[in-house]
C-alpha positions as CSV (number, residue, x, y, z in Angstrom):
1,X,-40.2,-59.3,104.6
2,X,-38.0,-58.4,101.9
3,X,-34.0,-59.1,102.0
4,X,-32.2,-56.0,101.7
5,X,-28.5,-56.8,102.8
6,X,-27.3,-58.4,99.8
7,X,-27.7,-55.6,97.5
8,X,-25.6,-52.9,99.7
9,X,-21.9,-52.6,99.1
10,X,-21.6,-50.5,102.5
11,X,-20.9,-53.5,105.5
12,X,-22.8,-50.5,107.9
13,X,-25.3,-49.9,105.5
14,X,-26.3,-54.2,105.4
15,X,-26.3,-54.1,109.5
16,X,-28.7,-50.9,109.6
17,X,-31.0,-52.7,107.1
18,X,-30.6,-56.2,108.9
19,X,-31.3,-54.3,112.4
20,X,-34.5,-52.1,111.1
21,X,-33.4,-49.1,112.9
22,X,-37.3,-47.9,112.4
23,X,-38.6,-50.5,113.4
24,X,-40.4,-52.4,110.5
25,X,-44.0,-53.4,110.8
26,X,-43.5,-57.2,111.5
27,X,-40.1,-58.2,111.1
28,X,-40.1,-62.1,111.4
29,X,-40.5,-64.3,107.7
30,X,-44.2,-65.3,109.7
31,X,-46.7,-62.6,108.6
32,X,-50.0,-63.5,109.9
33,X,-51.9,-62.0,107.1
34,X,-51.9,-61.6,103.5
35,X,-49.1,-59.5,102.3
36,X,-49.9,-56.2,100.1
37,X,-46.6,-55.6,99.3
38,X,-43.1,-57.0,99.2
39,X,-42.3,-53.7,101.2
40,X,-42.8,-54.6,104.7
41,X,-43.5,-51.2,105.5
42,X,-45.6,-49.8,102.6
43,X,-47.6,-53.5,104.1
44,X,-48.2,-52.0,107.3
45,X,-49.8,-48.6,105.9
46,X,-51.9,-50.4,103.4
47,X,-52.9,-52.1,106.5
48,X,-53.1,-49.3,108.8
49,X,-55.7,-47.5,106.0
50,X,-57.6,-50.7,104.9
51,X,-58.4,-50.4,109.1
52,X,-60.3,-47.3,108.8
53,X,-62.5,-48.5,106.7
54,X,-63.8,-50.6,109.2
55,X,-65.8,-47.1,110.8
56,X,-66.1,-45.4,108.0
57,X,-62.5,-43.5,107.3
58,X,-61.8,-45.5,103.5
59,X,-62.9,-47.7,101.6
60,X,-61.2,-51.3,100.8
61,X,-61.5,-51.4,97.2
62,X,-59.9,-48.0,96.2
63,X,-56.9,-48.6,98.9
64,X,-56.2,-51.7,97.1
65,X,-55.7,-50.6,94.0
66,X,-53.6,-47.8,95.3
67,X,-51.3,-50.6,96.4
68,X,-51.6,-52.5,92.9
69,X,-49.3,-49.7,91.5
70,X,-46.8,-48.9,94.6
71,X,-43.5,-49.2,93.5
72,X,-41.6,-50.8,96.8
73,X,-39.4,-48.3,98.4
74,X,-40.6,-45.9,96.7
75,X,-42.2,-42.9,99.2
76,X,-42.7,-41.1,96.1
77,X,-45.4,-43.5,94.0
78,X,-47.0,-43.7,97.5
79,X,-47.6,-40.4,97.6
80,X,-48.7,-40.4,94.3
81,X,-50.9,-42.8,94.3
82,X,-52.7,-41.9,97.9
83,X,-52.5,-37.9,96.4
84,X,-54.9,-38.9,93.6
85,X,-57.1,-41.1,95.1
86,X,-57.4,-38.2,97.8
87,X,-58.4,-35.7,95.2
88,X,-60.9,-38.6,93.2
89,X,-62.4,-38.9,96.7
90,X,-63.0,-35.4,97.2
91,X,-64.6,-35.1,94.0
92,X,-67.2,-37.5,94.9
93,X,-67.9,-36.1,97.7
94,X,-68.1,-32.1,96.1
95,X,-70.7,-33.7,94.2
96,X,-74.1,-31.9,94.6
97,X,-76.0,-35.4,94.3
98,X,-73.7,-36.7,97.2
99,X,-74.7,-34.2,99.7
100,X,-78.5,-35.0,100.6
101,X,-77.9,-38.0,102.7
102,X,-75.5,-36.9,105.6
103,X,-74.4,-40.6,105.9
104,X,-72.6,-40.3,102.3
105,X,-71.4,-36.7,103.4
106,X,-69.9,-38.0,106.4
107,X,-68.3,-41.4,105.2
108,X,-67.0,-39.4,101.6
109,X,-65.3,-36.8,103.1
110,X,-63.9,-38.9,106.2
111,X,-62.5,-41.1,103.7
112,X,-61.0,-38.5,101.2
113,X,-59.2,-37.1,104.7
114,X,-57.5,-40.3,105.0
115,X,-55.8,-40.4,101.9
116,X,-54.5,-37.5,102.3
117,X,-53.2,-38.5,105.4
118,X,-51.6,-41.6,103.7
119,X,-50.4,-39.2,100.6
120,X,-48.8,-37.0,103.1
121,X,-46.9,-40.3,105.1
122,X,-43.8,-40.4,103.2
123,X,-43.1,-37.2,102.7
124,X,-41.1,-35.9,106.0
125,X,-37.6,-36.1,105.0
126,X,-37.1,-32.7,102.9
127,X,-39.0,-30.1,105.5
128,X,-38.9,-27.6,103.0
129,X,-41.7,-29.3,100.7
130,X,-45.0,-27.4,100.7
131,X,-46.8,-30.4,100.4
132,X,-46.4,-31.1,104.2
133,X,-48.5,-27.8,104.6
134,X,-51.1,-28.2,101.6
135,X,-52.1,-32.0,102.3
136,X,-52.5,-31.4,106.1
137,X,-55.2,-28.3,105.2
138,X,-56.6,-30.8,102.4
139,X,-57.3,-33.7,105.0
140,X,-58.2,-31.2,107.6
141,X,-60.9,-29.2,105.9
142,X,-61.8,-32.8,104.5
143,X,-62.4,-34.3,108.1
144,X,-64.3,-31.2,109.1
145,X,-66.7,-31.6,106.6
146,X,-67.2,-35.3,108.0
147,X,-67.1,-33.9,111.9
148,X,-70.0,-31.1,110.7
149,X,-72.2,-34.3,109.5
150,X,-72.4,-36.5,112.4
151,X,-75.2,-36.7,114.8
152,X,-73.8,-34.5,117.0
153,X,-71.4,-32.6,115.1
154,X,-67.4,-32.8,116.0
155,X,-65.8,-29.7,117.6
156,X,-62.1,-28.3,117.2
157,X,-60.9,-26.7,120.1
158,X,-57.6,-25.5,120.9
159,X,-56.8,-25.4,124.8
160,X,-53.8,-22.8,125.9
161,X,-51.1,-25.2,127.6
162,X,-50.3,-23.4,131.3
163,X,-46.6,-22.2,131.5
164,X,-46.0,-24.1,128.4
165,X,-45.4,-21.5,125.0
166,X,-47.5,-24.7,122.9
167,X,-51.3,-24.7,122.4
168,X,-52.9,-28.3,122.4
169,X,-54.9,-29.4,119.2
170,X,-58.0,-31.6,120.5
171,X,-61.3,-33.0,118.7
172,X,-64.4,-32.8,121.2
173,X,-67.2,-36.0,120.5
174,X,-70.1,-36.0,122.6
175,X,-72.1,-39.2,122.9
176,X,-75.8,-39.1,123.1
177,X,-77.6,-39.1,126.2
178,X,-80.5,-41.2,126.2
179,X,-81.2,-40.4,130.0
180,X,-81.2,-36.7,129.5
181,X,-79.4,-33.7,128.7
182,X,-77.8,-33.3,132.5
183,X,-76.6,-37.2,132.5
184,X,-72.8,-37.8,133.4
185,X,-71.2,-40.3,131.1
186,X,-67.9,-41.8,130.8
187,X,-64.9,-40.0,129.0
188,X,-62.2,-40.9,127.0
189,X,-59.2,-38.8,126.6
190,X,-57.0,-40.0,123.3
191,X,-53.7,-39.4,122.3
192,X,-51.5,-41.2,119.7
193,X,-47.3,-41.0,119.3
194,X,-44.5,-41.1,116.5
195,X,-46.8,-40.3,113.8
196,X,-50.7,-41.1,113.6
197,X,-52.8,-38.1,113.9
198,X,-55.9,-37.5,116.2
199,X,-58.3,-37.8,113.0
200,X,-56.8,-41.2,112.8
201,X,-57.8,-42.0,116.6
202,X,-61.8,-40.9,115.7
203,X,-62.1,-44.3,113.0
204,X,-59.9,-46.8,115.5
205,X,-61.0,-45.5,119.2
206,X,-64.2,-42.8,119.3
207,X,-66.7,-44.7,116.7
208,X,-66.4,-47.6,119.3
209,X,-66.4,-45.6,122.1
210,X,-69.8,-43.1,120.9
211,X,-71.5,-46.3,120.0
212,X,-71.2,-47.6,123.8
213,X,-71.8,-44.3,125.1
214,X,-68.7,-43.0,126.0
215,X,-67.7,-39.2,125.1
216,X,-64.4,-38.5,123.8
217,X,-61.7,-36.0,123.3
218,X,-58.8,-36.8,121.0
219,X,-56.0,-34.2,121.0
220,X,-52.5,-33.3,119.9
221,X,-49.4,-32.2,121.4
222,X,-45.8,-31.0,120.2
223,X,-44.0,-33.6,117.7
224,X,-47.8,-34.8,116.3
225,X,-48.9,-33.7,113.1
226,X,-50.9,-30.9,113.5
227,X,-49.2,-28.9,116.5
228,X,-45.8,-29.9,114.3
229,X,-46.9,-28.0,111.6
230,X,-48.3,-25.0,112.9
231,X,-46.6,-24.4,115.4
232,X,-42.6,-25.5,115.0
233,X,-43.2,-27.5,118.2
234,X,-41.3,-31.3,118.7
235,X,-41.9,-34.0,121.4
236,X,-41.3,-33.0,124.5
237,X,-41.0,-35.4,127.3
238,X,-42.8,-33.9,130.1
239,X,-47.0,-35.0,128.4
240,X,-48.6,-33.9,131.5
241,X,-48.1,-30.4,130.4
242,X,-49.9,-31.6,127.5
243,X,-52.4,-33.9,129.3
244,X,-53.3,-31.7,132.3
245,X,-54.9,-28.9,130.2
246,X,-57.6,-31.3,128.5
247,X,-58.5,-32.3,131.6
248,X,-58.9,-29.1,133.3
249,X,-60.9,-27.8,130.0
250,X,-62.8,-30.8,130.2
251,X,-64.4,-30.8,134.2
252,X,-64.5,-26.3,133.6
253,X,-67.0,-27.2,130.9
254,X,-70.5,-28.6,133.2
255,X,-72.0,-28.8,129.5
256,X,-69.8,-31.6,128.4
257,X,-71.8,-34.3,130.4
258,X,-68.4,-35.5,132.0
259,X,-68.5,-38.0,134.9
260,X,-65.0,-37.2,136.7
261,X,-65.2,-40.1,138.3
262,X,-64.9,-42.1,135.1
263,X,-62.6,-40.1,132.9
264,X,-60.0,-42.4,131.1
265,X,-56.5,-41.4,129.3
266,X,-55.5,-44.1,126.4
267,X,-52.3,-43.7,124.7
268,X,-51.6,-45.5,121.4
269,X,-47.7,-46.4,119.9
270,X,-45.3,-44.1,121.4
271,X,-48.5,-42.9,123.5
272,X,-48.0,-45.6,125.6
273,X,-45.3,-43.7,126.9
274,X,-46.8,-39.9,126.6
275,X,-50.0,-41.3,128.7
276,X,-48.4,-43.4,130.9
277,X,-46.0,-40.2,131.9
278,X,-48.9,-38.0,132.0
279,X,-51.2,-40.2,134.1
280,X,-48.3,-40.5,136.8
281,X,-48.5,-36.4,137.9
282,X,-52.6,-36.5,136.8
283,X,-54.1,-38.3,139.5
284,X,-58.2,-37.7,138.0
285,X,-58.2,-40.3,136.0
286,X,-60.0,-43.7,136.6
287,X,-57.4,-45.7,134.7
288,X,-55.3,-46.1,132.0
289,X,-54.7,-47.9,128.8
290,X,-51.6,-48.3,127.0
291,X,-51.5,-49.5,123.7
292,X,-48.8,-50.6,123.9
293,X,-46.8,-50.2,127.0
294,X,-43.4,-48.3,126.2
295,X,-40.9,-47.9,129.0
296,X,-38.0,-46.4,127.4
297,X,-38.1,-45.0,124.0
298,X,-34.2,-44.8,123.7
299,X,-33.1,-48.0,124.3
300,X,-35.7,-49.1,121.8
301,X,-33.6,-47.5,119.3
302,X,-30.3,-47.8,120.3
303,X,-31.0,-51.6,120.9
304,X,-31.3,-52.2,116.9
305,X,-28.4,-50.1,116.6
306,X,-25.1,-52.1,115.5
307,X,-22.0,-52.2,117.4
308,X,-19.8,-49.6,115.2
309,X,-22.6,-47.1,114.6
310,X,-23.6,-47.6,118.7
311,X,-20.3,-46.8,119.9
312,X,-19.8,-43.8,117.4
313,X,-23.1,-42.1,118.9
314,X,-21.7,-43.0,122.5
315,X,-18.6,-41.3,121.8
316,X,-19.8,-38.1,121.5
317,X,-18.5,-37.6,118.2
318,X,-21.9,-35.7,116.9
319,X,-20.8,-34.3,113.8
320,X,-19.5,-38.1,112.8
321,X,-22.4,-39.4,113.8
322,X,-24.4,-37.0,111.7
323,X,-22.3,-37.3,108.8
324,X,-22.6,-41.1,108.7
325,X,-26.5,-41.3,108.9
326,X,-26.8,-38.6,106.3
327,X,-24.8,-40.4,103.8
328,X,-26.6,-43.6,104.7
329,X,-30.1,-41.2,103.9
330,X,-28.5,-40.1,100.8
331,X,-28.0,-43.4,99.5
332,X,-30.8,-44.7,96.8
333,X,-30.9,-48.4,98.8
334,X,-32.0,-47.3,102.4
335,X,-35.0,-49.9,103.6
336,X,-38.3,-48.1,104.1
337,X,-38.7,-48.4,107.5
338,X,-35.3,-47.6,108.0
339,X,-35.3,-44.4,106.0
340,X,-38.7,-43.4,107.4
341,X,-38.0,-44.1,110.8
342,X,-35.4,-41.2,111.2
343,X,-36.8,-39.0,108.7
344,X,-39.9,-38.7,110.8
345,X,-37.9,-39.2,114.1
346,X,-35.8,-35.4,113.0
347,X,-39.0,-34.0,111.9
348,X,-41.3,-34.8,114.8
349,X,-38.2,-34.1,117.4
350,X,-37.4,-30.9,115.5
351,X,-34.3,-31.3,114.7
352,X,-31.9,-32.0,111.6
353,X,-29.2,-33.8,113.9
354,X,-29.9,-37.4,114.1
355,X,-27.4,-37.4,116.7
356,X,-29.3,-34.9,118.7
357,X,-32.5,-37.1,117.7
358,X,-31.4,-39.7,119.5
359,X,-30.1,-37.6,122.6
360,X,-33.0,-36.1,122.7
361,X,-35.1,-39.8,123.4
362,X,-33.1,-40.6,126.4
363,X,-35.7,-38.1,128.2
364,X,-38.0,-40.6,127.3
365,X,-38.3,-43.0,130.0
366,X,-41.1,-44.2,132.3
367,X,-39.0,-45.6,135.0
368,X,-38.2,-42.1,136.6
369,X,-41.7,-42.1,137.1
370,X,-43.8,-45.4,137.2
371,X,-44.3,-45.4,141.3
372,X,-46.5,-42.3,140.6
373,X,-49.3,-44.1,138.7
374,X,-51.7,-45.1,141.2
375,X,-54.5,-46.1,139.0
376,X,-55.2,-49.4,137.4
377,X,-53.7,-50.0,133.8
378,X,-54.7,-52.0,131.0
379,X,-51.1,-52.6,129.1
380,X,-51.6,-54.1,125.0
381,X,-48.8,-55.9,123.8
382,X,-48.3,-57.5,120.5
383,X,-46.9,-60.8,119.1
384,X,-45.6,-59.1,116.1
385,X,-44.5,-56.0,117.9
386,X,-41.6,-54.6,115.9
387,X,-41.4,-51.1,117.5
388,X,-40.7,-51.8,121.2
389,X,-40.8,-55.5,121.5
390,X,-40.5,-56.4,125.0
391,X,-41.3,-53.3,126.6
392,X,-44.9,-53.8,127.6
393,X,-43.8,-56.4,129.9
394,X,-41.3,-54.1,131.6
395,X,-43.9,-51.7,132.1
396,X,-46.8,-54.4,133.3
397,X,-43.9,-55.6,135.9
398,X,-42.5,-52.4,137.1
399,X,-47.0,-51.3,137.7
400,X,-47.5,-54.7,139.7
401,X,-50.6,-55.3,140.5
402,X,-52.2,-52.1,139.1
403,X,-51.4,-53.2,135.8
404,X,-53.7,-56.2,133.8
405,X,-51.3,-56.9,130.4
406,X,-53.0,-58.1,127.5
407,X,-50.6,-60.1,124.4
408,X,-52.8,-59.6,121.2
409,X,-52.0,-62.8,119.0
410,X,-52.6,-63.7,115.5
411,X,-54.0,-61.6,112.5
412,X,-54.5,-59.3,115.9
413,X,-50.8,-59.3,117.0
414,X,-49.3,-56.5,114.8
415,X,-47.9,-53.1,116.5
416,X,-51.2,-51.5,118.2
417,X,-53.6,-54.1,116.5
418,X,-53.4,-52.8,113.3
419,X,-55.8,-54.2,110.8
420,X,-58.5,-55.4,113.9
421,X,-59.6,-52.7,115.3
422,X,-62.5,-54.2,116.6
423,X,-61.0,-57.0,118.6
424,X,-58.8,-54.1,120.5
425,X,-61.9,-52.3,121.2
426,X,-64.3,-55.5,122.3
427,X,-61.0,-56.2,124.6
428,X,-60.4,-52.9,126.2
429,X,-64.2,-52.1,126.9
430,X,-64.5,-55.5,128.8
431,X,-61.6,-54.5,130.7
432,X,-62.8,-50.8,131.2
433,X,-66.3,-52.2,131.7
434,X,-65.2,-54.7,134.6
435,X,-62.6,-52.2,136.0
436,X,-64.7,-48.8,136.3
437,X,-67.2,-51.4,137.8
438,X,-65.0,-52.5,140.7
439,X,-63.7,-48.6,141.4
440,X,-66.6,-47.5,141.7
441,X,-67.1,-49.3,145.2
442,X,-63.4,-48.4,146.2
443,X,-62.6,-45.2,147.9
444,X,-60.9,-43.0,146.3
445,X,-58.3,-40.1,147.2
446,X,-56.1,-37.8,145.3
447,X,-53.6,-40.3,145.3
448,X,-54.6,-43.7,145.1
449,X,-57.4,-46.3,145.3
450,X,-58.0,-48.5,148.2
451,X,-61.0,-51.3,147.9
């Protein structure tokens, strides 16, 4: 990771950068891969991408070379260089000769809506730039293309949330049925947190997941990327009004194949606290996966906070407080992560008060709810886990015995196993594979399992 500290003349400034407010990808001097840049964060994205190419959403080569030219710290080279591999991508795959195999369709198009995903990353901090707007409907037509040229062909839906003025964005993938169009098969319901979107969640969770016959749904809910943009909604902390409706559109829809008696929710990053809260008041699921656990989303951020900026927010004193992180933003020698980190926290919480940012997290807490979750839970934690280090053991001990906790290690142990995406999946199908097993022969009620 790169030093910071010495370069800022502000003693509040050095702390904020020392403390990684945003949490920074791996923040010990131990990285357990090869770096790709000396920005820690601009590391973890290169990362993050270079993963998708594993089923099909990039390709390693042209992400590389986007990160031979990245000017650390700079959001806007990033967005530069992503922008125009985007547009090369999309090119290729415009091209008349690319469009008779539906493999190349698929993989080109998939891949062009990724980097505009990654051009878009950066770019959260001034709401007023119409790129946020023009990249999303770049990478979305992109991925649509890819969704209309798969086997079975991807399908957007939008499901009203009841009593709740937000509609939820969700991706429907049905797996094939090799026992016949009426078979029942295994669901999985996938949400993500602070920032990945759901087209993200179809490379790292549903390829896996088709390929061992599982259907999925991925969806998106106020504060994620799409719902954020077109409809002015942020987080909210009550996700089973955002949980609940998939699941009732999913069992009102006999064509879908579901088997409600092995429908699983898996939350990724801050999803680990959205599903967790959402499985505790939506008792139809067969389990839960949690990758990683989160148990209080507030303390994680306060807890990198220093002393004199802590005590300033805890005063009250929210036009000081403002005014202190906005000069910090202002400044040309924030750390990435740092700078990112509330950027994206005001836009996704909809606000341009960090102090009311940071208010608004304390909602976010699984402990005024964990007694609720009856079902059994695989909790992922990390050995590099920079965003809520510590937390997944929290969550594993406050679940008891209905919780199995998993430390990924190794080239595996960043935040959410980014970069091996196929060790997370081999682990959590064993689990689901052994666990769906054994429920199957417990009776169930409405509220718990008893074997």
């Amino acid at each position: 990771m790169r030093v910071f500290c010495s370069r800022f003349a502000s003693p509040l400034l050095a702390a904020l950068a020392y403390s990684q407010l945003a949490f920074g990808a791996n923040t010990t001097n131990d990285e357990p891969v090869l770096l790709l840049s000396e920005d820690s964060d601009f590391h973890f994205q290169l990362l993050a991408g270079l993963a998708e190419s594993v089923n099909g959403g990039a390709d390693i080569g042209p992400i590389l070379g986007a990160a031979k030219d990245l000017k650390a710290g700079s959001f806007e080279s990033f967005h530069q260089r992503f922008y125009a591999l985007a547009n090369d991508t999309k090119a290729a795959a415009e091209d008349p000769e690319n469009s008779y195999d539906p493999v190349n369709v698929r993989d080109t198009w998939f891949s062009a809506a990724t980097y505009f995903r990654m051009a878009d990353f950066y770019l959260h901090g001034n709401w007023s730039n119409p790129l946020i707007k023009s990249l999303w409907v770049e990478q979305t037509a992109a991925f649509d293309q890819g969704l209309a040229a798969l086997p079975i062909p991807g399908e957007r839906i939008r499901i009203p949330a009841t009593n709740s003025n937000f509609t939820v964005e969700a991706i429907w993938y049905a797996a094939s049925t090799s026992n016949g169009k009426n078979s029942k098969l295994p669901t999985l319901v996938i949400g993500n947190g602070y920032d990945a979107a759901q087209e993200d969640s179809y490379h790292t969770f549903v390829v896996p997941a088709l390929a061992r016959g599982w259907n999925c749904i991925t969806y998106e809910g106020p504060g994620q990327p799409t719902v954020r943009r077109n409809q002015e909604k942020g987080f909210i902390p009550d996700w089973e009004n955002v949980v609940t409706p998939v699941v009732d559109w999913l069992l009102s829809k006999q064509k879908h194949n579901v088997d409600k008696k092995q429908l699983v929710l898996l939350g990724n990053s801050m999803g680990g606290y959205l599903a967790a809260r959402a499985a505790a008041f939506e008792p139809r699921f067969s389990a839960l996966i949690l990758d990683g656990g989160v148990w209080d989303i507030y303390s994680a951020y306060t807890g990198q906070l220093p002393d004199e900026l802590l005590s300033l927010f805890e005063s009250g004193n929210s036009a000081a407080f403002d005014e202190t992180i906005n000069n910090l933003l202002d400044g040309d020698d924030m750390p990435t992560s740092l700078r990112w980190g509330v950027e994206q926290g005001l836009w996704t919480f909809h606000t341009h008060s960090p102090f009311d940012f940071l208010t608004q997290t304390k909602q976010f807490r699984l402990k005024d709810v964990v007694e609720k979750i009856k079902m059994p839970v695989f909790v992922a934690d990390a050995e590099f886990e920079g965003f809520f280090p510590g937390q997944a053991e929290q969550v594993k001990e406050a679940l008891g015995d209905k919780a199995t906790l998993h430390t990924f290690t190794g080239v595996a142990g960043y935040h959410c196993q980014i970069g091996a995406p196929q060790e997370m999946a081999r682990t959590m199908f064993a689990w689901l594979g052994k666990t769906l097993s054994k429920t199957k022969t417990c009776q169930r009620s409405s509220h718990h399992y008893k074997c």
